[in-house]
C-alpha positions as CSV (number, residue, x, y, z in Angstrom):
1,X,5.8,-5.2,-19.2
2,X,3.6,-3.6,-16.6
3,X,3.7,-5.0,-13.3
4,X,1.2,-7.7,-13.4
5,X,3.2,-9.3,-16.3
6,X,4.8,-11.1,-13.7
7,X,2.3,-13.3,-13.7
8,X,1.4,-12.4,-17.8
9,X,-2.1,-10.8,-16.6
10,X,-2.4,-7.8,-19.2
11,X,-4.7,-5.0,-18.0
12,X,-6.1,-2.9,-20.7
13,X,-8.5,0.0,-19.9
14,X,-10.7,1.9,-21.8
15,X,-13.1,5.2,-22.2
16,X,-12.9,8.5,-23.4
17,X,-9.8,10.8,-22.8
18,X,-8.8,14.3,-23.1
19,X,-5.1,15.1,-23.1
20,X,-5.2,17.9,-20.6
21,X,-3.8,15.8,-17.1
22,X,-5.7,17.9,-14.3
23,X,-4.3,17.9,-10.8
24,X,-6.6,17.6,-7.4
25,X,-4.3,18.2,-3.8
26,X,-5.6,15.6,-1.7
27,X,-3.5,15.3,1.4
28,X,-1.0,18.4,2.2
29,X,1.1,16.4,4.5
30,X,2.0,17.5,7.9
31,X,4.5,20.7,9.5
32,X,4.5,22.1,5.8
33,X,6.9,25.2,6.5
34,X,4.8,28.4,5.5
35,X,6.7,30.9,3.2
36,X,6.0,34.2,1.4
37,X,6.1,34.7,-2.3
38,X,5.6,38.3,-2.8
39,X,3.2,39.2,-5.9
40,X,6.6,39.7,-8.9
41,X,6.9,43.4,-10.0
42,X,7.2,44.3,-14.1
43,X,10.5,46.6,-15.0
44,X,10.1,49.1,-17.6
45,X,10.5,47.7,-20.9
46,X,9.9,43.5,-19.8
47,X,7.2,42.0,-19.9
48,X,5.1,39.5,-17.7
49,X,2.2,37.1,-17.1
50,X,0.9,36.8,-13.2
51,X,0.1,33.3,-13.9
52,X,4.0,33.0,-13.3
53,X,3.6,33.4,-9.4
54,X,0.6,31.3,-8.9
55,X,2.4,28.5,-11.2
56,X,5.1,28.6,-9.0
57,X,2.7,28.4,-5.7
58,X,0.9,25.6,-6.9
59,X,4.4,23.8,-7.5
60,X,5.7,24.5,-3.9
61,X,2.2,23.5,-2.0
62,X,2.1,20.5,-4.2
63,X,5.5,19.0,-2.7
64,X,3.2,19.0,0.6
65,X,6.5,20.9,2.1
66,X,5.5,24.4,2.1
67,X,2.3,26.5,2.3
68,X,2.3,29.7,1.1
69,X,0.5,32.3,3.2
70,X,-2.3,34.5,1.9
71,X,-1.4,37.5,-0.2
72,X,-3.9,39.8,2.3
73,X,-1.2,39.2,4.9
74,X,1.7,40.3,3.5
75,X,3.0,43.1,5.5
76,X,5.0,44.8,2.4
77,X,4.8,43.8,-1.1
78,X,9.0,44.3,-2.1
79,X,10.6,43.6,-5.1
80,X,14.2,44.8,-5.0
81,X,16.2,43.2,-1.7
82,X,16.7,47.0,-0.9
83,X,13.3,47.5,-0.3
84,X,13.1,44.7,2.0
85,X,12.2,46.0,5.2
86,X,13.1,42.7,7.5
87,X,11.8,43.9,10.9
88,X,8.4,43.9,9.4
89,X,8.4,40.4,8.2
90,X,10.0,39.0,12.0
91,X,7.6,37.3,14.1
92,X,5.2,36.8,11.2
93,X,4.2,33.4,9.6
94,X,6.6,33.0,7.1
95,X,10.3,32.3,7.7
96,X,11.4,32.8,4.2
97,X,10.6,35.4,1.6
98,X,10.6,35.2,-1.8
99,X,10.5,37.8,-4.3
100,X,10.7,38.2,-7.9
101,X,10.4,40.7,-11.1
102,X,10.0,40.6,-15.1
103,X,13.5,41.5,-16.3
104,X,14.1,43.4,-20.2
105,X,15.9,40.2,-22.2
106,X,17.1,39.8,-25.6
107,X,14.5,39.9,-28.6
108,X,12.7,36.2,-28.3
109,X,13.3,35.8,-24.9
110,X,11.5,36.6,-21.2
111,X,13.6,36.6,-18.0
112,X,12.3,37.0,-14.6
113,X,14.7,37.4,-11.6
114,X,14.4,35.5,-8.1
115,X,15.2,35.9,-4.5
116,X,15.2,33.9,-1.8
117,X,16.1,35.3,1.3
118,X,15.5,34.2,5.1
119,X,13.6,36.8,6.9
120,X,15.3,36.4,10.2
121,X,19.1,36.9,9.7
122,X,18.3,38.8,6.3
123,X,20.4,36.3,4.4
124,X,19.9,36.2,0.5
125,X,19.7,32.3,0.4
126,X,19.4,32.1,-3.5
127,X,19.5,34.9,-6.2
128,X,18.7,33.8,-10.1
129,X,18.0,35.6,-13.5
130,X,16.3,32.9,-15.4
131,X,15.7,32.9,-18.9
132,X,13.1,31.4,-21.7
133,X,12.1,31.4,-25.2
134,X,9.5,34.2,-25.2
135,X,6.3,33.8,-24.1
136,X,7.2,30.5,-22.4
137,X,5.8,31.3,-19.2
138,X,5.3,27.8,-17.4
139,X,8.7,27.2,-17.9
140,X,9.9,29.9,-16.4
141,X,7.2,29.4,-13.5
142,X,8.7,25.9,-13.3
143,X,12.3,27.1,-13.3
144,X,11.6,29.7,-10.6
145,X,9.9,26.9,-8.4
146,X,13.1,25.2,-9.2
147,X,15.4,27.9,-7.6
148,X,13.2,28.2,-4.6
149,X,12.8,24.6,-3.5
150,X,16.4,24.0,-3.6
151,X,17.2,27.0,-1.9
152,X,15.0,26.1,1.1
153,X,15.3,22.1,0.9
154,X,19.2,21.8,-0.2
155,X,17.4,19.4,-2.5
156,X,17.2,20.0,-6.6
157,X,13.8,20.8,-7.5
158,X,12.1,18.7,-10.4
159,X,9.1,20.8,-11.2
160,X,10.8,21.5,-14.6
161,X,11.3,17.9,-15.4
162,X,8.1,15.3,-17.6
163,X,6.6,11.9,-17.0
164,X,5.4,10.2,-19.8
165,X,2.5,7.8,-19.1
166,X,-0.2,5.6,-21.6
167,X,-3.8,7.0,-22.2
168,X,-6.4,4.5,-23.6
169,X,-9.9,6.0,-25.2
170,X,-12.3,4.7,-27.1
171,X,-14.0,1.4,-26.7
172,X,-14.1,-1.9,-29.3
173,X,-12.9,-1.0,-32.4
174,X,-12.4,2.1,-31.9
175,X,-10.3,1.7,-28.5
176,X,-6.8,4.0,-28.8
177,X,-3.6,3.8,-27.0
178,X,-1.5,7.0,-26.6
179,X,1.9,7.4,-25.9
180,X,2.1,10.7,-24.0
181,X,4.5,13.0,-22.2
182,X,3.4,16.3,-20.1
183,X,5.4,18.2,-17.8
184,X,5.4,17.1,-14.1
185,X,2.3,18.9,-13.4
186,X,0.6,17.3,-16.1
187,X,0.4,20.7,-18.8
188,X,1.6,21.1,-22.1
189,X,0.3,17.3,-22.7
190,X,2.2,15.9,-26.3
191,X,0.9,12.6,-27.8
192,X,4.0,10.9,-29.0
193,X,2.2,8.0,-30.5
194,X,-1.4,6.7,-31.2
195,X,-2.0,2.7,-31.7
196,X,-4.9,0.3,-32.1
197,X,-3.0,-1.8,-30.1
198,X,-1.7,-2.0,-26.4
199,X,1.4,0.7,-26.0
200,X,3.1,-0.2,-22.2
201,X,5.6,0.5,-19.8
202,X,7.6,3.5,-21.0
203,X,10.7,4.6,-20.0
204,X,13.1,7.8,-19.9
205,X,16.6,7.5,-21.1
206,X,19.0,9.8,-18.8
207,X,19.8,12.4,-21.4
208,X,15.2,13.1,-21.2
209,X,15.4,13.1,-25.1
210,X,14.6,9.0,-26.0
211,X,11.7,6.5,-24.1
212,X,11.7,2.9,-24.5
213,X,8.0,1.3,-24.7
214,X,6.7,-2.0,-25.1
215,X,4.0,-2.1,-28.1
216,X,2.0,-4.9,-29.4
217,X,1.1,-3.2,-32.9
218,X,2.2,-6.6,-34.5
219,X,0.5,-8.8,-32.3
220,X,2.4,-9.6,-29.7
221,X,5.1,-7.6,-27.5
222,X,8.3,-5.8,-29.0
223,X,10.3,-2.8,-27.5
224,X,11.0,0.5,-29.6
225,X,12.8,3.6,-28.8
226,X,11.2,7.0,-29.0
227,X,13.1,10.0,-29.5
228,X,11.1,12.4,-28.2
229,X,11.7,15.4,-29.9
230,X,12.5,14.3,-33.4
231,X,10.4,11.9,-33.9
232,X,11.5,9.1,-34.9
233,X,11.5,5.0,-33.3
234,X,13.6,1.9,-34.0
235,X,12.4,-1.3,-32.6
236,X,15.7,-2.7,-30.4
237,X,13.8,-6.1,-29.0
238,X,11.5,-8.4,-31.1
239,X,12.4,-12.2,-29.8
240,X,9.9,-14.4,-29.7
241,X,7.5,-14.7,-26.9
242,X,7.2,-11.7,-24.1
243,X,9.8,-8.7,-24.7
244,X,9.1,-6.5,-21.6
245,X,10.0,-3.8,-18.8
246,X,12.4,-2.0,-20.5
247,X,14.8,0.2,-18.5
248,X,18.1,2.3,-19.3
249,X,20.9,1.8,-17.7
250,X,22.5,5.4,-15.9
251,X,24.9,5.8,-18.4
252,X,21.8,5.7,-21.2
253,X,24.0,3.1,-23.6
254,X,22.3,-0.6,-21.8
255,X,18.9,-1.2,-21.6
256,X,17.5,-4.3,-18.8
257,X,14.5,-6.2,-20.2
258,X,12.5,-9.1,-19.8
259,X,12.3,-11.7,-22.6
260,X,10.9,-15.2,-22.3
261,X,12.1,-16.6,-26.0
262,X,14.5,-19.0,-24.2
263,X,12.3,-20.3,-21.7
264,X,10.6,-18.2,-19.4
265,X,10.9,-14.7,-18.6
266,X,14.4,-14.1,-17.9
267,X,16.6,-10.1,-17.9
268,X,18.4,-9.1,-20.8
269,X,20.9,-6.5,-20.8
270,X,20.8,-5.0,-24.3
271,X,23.6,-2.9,-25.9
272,X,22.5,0.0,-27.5
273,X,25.5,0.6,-29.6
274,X,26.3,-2.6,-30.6
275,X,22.4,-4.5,-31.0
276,X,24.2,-7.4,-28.6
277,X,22.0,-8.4,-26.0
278,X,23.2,-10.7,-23.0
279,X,21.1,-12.7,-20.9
280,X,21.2,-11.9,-16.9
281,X,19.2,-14.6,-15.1
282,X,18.7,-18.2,-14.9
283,X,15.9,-19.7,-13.0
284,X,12.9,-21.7,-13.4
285,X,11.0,-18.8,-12.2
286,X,9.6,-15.4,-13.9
287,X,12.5,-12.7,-13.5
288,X,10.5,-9.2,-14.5
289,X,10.7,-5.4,-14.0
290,X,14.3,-4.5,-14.0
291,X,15.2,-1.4,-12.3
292,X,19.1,0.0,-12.2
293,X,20.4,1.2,-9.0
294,X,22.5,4.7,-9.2
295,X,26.1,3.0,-9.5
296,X,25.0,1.1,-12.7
297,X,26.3,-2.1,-11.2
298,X,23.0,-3.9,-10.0
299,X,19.2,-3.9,-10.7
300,X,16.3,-4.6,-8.8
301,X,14.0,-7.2,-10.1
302,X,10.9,-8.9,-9.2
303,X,10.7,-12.8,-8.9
304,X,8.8,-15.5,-8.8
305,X,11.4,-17.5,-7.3
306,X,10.7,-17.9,-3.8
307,X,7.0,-19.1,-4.3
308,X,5.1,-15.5,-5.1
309,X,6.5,-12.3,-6.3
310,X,9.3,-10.7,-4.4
311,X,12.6,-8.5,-4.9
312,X,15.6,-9.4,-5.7
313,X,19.1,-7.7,-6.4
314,X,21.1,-8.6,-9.3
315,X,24.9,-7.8,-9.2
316,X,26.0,-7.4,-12.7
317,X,29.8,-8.3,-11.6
318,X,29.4,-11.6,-10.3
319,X,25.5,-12.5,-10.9
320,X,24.8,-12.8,-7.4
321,X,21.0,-12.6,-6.9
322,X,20.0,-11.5,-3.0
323,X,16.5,-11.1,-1.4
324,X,15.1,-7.7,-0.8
325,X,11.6,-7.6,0.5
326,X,10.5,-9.8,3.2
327,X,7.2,-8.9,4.1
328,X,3.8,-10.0,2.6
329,X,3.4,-12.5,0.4
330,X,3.3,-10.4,-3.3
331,X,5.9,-7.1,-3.9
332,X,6.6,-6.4,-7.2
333,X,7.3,-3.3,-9.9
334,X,10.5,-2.4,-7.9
335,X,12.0,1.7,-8.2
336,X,14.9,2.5,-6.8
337,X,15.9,6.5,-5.5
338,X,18.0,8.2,-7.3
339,X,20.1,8.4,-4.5
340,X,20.0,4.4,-4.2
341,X,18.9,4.3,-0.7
342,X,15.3,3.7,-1.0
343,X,13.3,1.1,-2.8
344,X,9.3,1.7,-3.9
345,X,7.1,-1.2,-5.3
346,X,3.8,-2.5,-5.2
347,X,2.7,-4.3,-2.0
348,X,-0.3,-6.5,-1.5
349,X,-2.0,-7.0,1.5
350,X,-5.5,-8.1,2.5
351,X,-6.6,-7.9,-1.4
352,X,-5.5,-4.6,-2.2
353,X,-2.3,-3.9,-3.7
354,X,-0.3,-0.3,-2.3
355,X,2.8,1.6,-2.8
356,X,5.2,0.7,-0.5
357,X,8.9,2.4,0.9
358,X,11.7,-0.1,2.0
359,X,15.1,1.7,3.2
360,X,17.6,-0.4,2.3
361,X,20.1,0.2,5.0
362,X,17.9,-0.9,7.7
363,X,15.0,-2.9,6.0
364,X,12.5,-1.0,7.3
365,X,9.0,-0.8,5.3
366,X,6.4,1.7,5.4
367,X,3.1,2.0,3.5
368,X,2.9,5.2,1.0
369,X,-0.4,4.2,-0.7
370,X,-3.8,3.4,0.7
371,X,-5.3,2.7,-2.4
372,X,-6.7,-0.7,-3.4
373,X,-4.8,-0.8,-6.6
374,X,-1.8,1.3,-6.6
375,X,0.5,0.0,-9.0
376,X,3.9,1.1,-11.3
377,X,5.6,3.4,-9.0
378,X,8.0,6.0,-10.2
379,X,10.8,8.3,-8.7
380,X,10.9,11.5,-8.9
381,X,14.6,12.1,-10.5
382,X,15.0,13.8,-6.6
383,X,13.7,11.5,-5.0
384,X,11.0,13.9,-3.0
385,X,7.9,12.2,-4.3
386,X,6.9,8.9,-6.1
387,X,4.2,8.8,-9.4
388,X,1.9,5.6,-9.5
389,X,-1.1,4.6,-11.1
390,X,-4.6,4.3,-9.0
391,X,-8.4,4.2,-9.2
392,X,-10.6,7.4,-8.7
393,X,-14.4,7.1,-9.4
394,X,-14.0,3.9,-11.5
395,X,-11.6,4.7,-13.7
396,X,-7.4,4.9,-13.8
397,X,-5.6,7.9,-12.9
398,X,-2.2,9.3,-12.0
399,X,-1.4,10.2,-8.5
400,X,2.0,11.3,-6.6
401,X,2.8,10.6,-3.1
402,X,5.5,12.5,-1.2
403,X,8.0,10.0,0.1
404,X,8.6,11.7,3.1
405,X,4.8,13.4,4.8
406,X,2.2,12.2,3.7
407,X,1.6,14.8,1.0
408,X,-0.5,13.7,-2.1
409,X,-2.1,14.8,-5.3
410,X,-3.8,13.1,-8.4
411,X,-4.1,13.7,-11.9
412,X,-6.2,12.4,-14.4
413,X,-7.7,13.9,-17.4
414,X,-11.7,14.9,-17.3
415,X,-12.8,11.0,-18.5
416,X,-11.0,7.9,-19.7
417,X,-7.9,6.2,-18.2
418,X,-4.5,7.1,-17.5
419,X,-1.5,4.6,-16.6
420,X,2.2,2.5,-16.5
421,X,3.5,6.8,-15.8
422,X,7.1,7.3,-15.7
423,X,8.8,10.4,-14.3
424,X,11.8,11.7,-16.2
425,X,15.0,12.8,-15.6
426,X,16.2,16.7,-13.8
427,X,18.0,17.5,-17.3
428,X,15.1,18.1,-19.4
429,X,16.1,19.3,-22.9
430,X,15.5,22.4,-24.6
431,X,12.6,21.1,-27.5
């Protein structure tokens, strides 16, 4: 279940949504690295949108790593390397150039072709023809922005990947929970399910195609698995008493849960193949919030068990349980990076609850958040930035914090509220 089910305290929000997810910059971080994108040219017989570019600014400047200088001071507006004139780019603001054009494709499809190159040695550091289903021109935004990041970072980029988070509108009777996913800039929003009851805590499976969710539409908690693009749901968990916090295992066959039918909450691992499901813990305390390191051979966890909420690691191997977080008195709704170095959770201090960063390796904490309640933080599947739920103006929104500085943006739709968001994995299938 949602964070605060550690202590079973269910927070359900209401008010009027639209599905459009809108996003405001409102930190840019510091020493963002200032590149050119030169406007992208149109071959004879392609064609093109100029949204394309400023999609693909708006997902650099949003990472809080680059800034992209003015059009007006471009020196020269190339878009063949051959027309690159480097000395005229050398002592200017930008260290990197990017350029790009419309390519002819097959009938049914657009393609659009992208450089990266440095500006000082001349070096090509990335050179792409990327391809989409006609017409799809955030995607191929997306997939540019892609190409570009890594180039410059070394890092994949994960502007092409979706997050998946609950809307609630409506109030009484009429109150509605949505299951939706977007892409990671919050467009193309799909509702995946509607409910008259509380929808909570999805989850990506690694292949992007299935989500696991906790729904109450038969009075009282039950996990199901979406599949995404076809359609259909099973439920997988229906025990008596809480079934919570689901969370797939890397290799996308085991799902970690919470369940309390034997006692009280306690982690499951389910089989996905089989149905069988094997119980992880035993303590007198709540064990909640599973989250899988990379290795698929431990999980975080949140506990009870050492007076307030902290934690834990599980090993799977031998079931040896060891203390993570240290500091403060409540840290809960553990993420772990992709890379398995880094842990994010919700810290509370002084009456307000924040995202906070523990590296692993040397146990060093550091506040991401300063929100008052910042709660269910989520990875990016690169591990650049983290997705949590917050308060703007009274009601709940999306925001994403840069894990490294400082950079920040929210999104929320025009009215209602927005929570429990999950980010999804970097191989986003094709619909």
């Amino acid at each position: 279940m949602s964070r605060r089910a550690l202590y079973s305290v269910l927070f359900l929000f209401a008010g009027a949504a639209q599905a459009q997810l809108h996003i405001v910059v409102t930190g840019t971080g510091s020493g963002a690295t200032p590149l050119a994108v030169v406007p992208f040219g149109v071959e004879a017989g392609a064609a093109g949108d100029p949204e394309v570019r400023r999609i693909v600014v708006a997902d650099l400047e949003r990472t809080g790593r680059f800034r992209v200088v003015d059009e007006a001071a471009l020196p020269q507006r190339p878009q063949r390397a051959a027309d690159i004139r480097f000395e005229l780019w050398r002592g200017g603001e930008a260290g990197h150039l990017v350029i790009g054009r419309f390519l002819p494709a097959a009938a049914g499809r657009s393609a659009l072709g992208v450089q990266v190159f440095d500006v000082y040695t001349g070096r090509q550091l990335a050179g792409q023809r990327l391809e989409v289903p006609e017409g799809r021109w955030r995607a191929l935004a997306h997939a540019a922005a892609d190409v570009i990041y890594e180039a410059l970072t070394g890092e994949p980029g994960a502007f092409s990947t979706r997050i998946a988070y609950i809307v609630v509108v409506g109030e009484g009777r009429d109150r509605e929970w949505r299951l939706e996913v977007a892409d990671a800039d919050g467009a193309d929003p799909r509702i995946l399910l509607r409910s008259k009851r509380p929808i909570l805590s999805p989850a990506f499976a690694p292949d992007g195609r299935r989500l696991a969710y906790v729904s109450f539409e038969n009075d009282r908690s039950e996990i199901y698995l979406q599949w995404i693009y076809e359609g259909r749901r099973e439920r997988i968990a229906a025990h008596e008493g809480i079934n919570g916090a689901p969370a797939f295992a890397p290799d996308g066959r085991r799902l970690a849960y919470a369940a309390s039918h034997e006692g009280n909450s306690e982690l499951y691992l389910l089989d996905l193949d089989t149905g069988r499901s094997e119980r992880l813990t035993r303590d007198s305390a709540i064990d909640t919030e599973p989250s899988w390191f990379p290795d698929g051979r431990s999980l975080a966890f949140a506990s009870g068990r050492a007076g307030g909420a902290q934690v834990y690691r599980l090993d799977l191997a031998d079931r040896r349980v060891r203390r993570l977080t240290f500091e403060g008195t409540y840290n809960a709704s553990p993420d772990v990076s992709p890379d398995g170095r880094t842990l994010v959770f919700v810290h509370g201090e002084g009456g307000a609850f924040r995202i906070a960063a523990l590296d692993l390796a040397s146990g060093t904490m550091r506040r991401l958040t300063d929100g008052r309640l910042d709660e269910s933080p989520s990875f990016a599947p690169n591990g650049a930035m983290v997705l949590y739920a917050t308060q703007a103006e009274g009601r709940g929104v999306l925001a994403a914090a840069a894990l490294h500085g400082g950079a920040r943006q929210r999104l929320a739709v025009r009215e209602g509220q927005v929570r429990e968001p999950a980010w999804g994995p970097l191989n986003r299938p094709a619909r």
